[in-house]
N, C-alpha and C positions, 0 to 999 in steps of 0.2 A: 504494500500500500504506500502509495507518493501522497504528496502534500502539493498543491498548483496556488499560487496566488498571483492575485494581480488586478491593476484597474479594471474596472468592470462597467456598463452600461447594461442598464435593467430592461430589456425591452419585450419582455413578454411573461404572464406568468398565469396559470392554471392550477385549481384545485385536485389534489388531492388523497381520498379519502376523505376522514374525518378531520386528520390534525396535518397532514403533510402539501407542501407546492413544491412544483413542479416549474424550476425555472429556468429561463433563455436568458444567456448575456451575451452582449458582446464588448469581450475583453481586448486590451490591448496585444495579450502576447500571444491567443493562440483563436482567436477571432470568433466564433458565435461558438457557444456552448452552451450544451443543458444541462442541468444539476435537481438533485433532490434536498430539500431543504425538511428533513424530517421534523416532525412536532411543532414546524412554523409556526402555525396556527394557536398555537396553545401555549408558545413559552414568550413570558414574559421578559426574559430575561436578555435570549440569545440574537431573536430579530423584532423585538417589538419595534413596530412604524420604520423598517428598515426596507422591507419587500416590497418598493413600492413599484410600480411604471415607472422608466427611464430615470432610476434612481442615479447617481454617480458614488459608486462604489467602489471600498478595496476588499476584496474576498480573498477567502482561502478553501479551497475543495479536497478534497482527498478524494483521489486514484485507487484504480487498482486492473488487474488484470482480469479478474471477473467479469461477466455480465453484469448487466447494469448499468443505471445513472453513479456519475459520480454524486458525491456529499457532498454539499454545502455546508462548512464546520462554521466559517466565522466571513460575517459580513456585515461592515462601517462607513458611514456617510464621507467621502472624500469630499462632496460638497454637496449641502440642499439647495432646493428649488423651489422655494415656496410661492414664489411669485408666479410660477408657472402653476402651480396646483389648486393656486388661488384664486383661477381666472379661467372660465369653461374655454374660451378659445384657445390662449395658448395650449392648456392643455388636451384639445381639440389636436393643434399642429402637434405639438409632441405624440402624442399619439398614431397618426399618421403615421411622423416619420419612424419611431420605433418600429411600426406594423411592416412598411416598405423594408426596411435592413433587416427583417427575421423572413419577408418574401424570396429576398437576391440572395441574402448569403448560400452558404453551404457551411456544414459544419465542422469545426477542428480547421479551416485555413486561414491563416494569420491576415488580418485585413486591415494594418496601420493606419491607414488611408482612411479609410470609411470609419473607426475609428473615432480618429483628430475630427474628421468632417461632423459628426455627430456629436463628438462632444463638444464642439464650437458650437454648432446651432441650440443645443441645448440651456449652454449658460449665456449666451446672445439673448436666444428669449427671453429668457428668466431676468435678464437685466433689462432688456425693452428697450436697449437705441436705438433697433435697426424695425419697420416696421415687421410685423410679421408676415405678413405677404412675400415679400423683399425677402424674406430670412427661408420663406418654403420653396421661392422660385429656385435660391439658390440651392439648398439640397438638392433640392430633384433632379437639376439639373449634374450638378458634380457626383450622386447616386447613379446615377442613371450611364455615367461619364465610366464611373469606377469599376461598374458588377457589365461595361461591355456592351450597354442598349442606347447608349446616346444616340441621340434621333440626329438624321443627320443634316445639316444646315448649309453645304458648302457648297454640295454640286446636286443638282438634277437626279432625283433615285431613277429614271427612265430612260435619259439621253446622256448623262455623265458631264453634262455641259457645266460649266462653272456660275455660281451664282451671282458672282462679285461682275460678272458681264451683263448682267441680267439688270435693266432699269426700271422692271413695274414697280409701282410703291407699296403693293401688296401681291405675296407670295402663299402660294397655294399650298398643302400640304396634306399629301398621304399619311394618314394612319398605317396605314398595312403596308404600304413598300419604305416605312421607316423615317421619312423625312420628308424634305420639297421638293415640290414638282415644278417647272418651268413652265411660260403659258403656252408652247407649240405641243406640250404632251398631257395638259390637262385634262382636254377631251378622253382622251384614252386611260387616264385613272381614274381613282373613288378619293377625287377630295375632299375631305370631311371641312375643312377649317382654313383660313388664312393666317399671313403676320406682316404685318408691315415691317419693310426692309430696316428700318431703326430697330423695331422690336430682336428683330434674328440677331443684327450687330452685336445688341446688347447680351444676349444669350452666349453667343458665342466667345461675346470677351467673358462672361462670367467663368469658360472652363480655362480660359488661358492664365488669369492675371491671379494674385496672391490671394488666399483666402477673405484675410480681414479687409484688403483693400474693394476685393468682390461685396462680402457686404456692406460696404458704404456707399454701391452703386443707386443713383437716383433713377426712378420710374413715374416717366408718367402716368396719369389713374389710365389712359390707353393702352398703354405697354404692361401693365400691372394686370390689367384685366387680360389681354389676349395670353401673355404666357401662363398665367394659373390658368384657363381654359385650355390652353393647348396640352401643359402637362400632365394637367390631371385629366385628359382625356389618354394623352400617349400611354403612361405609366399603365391604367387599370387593361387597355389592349393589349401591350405585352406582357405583362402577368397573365393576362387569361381570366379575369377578376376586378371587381371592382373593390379594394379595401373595405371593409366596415367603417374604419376610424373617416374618410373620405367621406362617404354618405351621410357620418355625426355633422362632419365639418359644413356637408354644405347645407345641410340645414339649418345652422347656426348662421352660416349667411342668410339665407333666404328671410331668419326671423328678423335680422339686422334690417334689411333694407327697409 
């Protein structure tokens, strides 16, 4: 029997039985894991208000060669988030994006990247400089960059023709062949959606330029609106699925307006 610790990221958890959970991290050193946390439920001592949704945690599990979940032995707040738990929306986006990083991963491969990416957006939120819109356009987009489904923005998914040649002010875009379509090959795909040529610029500086400096990018309420409707339409087509936490979210819009 080994002993494993490390930062951890709380992004999923299930009952059960009576007293035990059943949890999903994703850690920094060996990337999404599950674990059994026996007696959670009943010990006041060992994770009382510790097991929460996208907690920021340091754990320690113990191994073995057996079948089986590893154990969850000991688990501590590396830093709370109260302002996030405090507030249905945010906790709306955190939700999300924990649901989306337990969809892409795979389990047992170290994902540093997605990681750092996540635990920036989590304490971003939790502090509220960056709006939260702005803070979900950019996950999804560098998610989506990370786990291999980046939609793609550069050339033509039909004729391969480059888009930076391309001067309509609004660009077309397949769902199903991944990305933009040009307007000599529109006819012949299923464009679901457009984006104004500003809108993609700005998407696509989001995957180039440094993280923090990415979230301080300004959007217009146009550009705001067209990439949260492009995303959260791309993301739930290639999952195959539309999130739960997504359908919370937009109904929390819907009450807003």
């Amino acid at each position: 029997m080994a002993l494993f610790s490390s930062p951890a990221i709380l992004i999923r958890r299930l009952d059960y039985g009576d007293f035990d959970l059943i949890i999903t991290f994703l850690t920094y050193e060996q990337g999404k894991m599950t674990a059994i946390a026996k007696s959670a439920k009943r010990s006041k001592k060992r994770f009382s208000g510790v097991l929460e949704l996208f907690s920021l945690l340091d754990i320690v599990v113990s191994t073995s060669n057996r079948k089986g979940l590893p154990v969850l032995t000991e688990a501590s707040f590396s830093r709370s988030l109260n302002h996030i738990r405090g507030n249905i929306t945010k906790t709306a986006y955190a939700s999300y994006w924990a649901e989306l990083v337990n969809d892409t991963l795979e389990e047992g491969r170290q994902q540093v990247a997605v990681f750092e990416l996540l635990d920036y957006a989590l304490k971003t939120l939790d502090v509220g400089d960056i709006p939260d819109e702005v803070l979900s356009i950019l996950f999804q987009m560098r998610l989506l960059t990370l786990s291999g489904l980046c939609p793609n923005l550069n050339y033509c998914c039909t004729c391969h023709s480059d888009m930076a040649d391309n001067n309509q002010y609004k660009i077309n875009v397949d769902l199903a062949k991944g990305g933009v379509v040009c307007e000599h090959c529109t006819p012949y795909s299923h464009a679901q959606r457009c984006l104004a040529r500003g809108t993609i610029k700005q998407l696509q500086w989001l995957n180039t330029c440094d993280l923090n400096k990415a979230g301080r990018m300004r959007f217009s309420p146009t550009a705001m609106r067209e990439s949260l409707a492009f995303l959260e339409a791309f993301v739930p087509y290639h999952l195959g699925r539309e999130p739960k936490s997504l359908k919370f979210l937009r109904r929390l819009r819907l009450q807003a307006e």
